[in-house]
C-alpha positions as CSV (number, residue, x, y, z in Angstrom):
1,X,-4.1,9.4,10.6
2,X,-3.8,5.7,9.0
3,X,-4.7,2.8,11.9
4,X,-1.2,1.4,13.1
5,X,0.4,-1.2,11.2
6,X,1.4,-4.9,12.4
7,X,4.0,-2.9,13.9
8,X,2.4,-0.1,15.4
9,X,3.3,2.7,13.6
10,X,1.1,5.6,12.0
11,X,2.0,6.9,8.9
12,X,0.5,9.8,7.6
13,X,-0.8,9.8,3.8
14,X,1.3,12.5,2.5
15,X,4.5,10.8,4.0
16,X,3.4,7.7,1.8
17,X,3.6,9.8,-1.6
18,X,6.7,11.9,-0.7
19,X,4.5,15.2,-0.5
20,X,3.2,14.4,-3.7
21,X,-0.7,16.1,-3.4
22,X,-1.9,15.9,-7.3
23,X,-1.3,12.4,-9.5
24,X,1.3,12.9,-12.5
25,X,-1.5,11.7,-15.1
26,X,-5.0,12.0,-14.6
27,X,-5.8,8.6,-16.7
28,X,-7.2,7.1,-13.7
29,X,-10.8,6.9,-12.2
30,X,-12.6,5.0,-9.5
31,X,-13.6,2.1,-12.1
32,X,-10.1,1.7,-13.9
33,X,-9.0,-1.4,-13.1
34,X,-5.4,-2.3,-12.3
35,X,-3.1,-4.9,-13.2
36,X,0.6,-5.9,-11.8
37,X,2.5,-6.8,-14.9
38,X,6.5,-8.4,-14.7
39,X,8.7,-5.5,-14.5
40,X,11.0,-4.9,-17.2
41,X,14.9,-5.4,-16.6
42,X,16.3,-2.8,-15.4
43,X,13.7,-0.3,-13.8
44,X,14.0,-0.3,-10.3
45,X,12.2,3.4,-9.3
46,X,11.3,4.7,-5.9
47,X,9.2,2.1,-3.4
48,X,7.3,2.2,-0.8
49,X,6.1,-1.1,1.2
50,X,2.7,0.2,0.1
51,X,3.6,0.0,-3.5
52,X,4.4,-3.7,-3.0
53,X,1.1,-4.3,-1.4
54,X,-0.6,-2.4,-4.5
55,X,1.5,-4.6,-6.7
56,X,0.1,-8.0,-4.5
57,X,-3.5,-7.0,-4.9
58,X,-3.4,-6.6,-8.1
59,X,-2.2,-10.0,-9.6
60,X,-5.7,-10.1,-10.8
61,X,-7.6,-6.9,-12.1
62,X,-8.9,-4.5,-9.1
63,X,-10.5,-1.7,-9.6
64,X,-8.9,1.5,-8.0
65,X,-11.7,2.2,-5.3
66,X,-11.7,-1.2,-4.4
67,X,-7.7,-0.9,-4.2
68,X,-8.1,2.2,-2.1
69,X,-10.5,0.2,0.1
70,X,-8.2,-2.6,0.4
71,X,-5.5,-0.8,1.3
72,X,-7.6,1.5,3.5
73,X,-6.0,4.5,2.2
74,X,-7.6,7.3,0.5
75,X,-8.2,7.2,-3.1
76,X,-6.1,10.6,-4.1
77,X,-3.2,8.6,-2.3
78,X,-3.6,5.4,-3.8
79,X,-3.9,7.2,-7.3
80,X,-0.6,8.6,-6.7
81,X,1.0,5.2,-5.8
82,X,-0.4,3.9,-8.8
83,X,1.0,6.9,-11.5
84,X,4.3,5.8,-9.8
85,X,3.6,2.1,-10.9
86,X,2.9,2.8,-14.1
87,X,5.7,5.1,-14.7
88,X,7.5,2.0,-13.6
89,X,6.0,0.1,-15.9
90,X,4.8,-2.4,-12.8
91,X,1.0,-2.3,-13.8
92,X,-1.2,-2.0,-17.1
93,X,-4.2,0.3,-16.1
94,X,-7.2,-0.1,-18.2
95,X,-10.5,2.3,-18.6
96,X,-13.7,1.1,-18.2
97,X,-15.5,-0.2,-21.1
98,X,-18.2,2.6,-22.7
99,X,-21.5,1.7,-22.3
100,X,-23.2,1.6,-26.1
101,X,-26.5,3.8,-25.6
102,X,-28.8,1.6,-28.7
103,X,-32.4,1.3,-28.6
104,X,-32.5,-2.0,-27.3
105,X,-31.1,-1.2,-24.3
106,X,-33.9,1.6,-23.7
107,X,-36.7,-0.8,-25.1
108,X,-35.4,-3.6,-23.0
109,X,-35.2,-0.8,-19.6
110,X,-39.0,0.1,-20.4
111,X,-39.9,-3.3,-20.8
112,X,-38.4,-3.9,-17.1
113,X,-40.1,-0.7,-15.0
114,X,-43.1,-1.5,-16.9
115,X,-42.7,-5.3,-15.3
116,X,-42.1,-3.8,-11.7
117,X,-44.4,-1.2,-12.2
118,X,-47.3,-4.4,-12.2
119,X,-45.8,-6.3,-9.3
């Protein structure tokens, strides 16, 4: 059980999704990072005070463990909240950017154990 709000109340995880146990897309991971975006006119969708919170902390870019942490709600939850915001069109999700594999890279990694490896 979630520790009580400013009002004292518990509220259960699954109450917070409406049942909900899987995400409706599967586009997000721990390292996407989230963005509120203006809504457009006319959407309203369903709300939860916990999707206005999500929709607070993420004026700037958040990742979504550091959302879940924030919030202090688990990160299937959180995911859920967040498919629902998207939907909505409240919030741009983006993946993180792939990390190029080159030669450099590994030449510049050797170059750096073979530094701590004479400390």
């Amino acid at each position: 059980m979630r520790e009580g709000d400013a009002e004292g109340r518990l509220v259960r995880p699954f109450a917070l999704t409406g049942g909900r146990t899987r995400p409706s897309r599967a586009d997000f991971t721990l390292i996407t990072t989230v963005t509120a975006v203006h809504p457009p006119p006319g959407r309203t969708g369903r709300r939860q005070p916990e999707h206005a919170r999500i929709l607070r902390l993420c004026a700037e870019p958040v990742a979504v463990a550091e959302l879940a942490a924030l919030l202090d709600l688990p990160v299937s939850v959180v995911v859920i909240l967040l498919c629902d915001l998207l939907e909505d069109g409240r919030i741009v999700a983006r993946a993180p950017h792939p990390v190029s594999h080159s030669t450099a890279d590994l030449d510049l990694l050797r170059k750096v154990r073979e530094g701590l490896g004479r400390l």
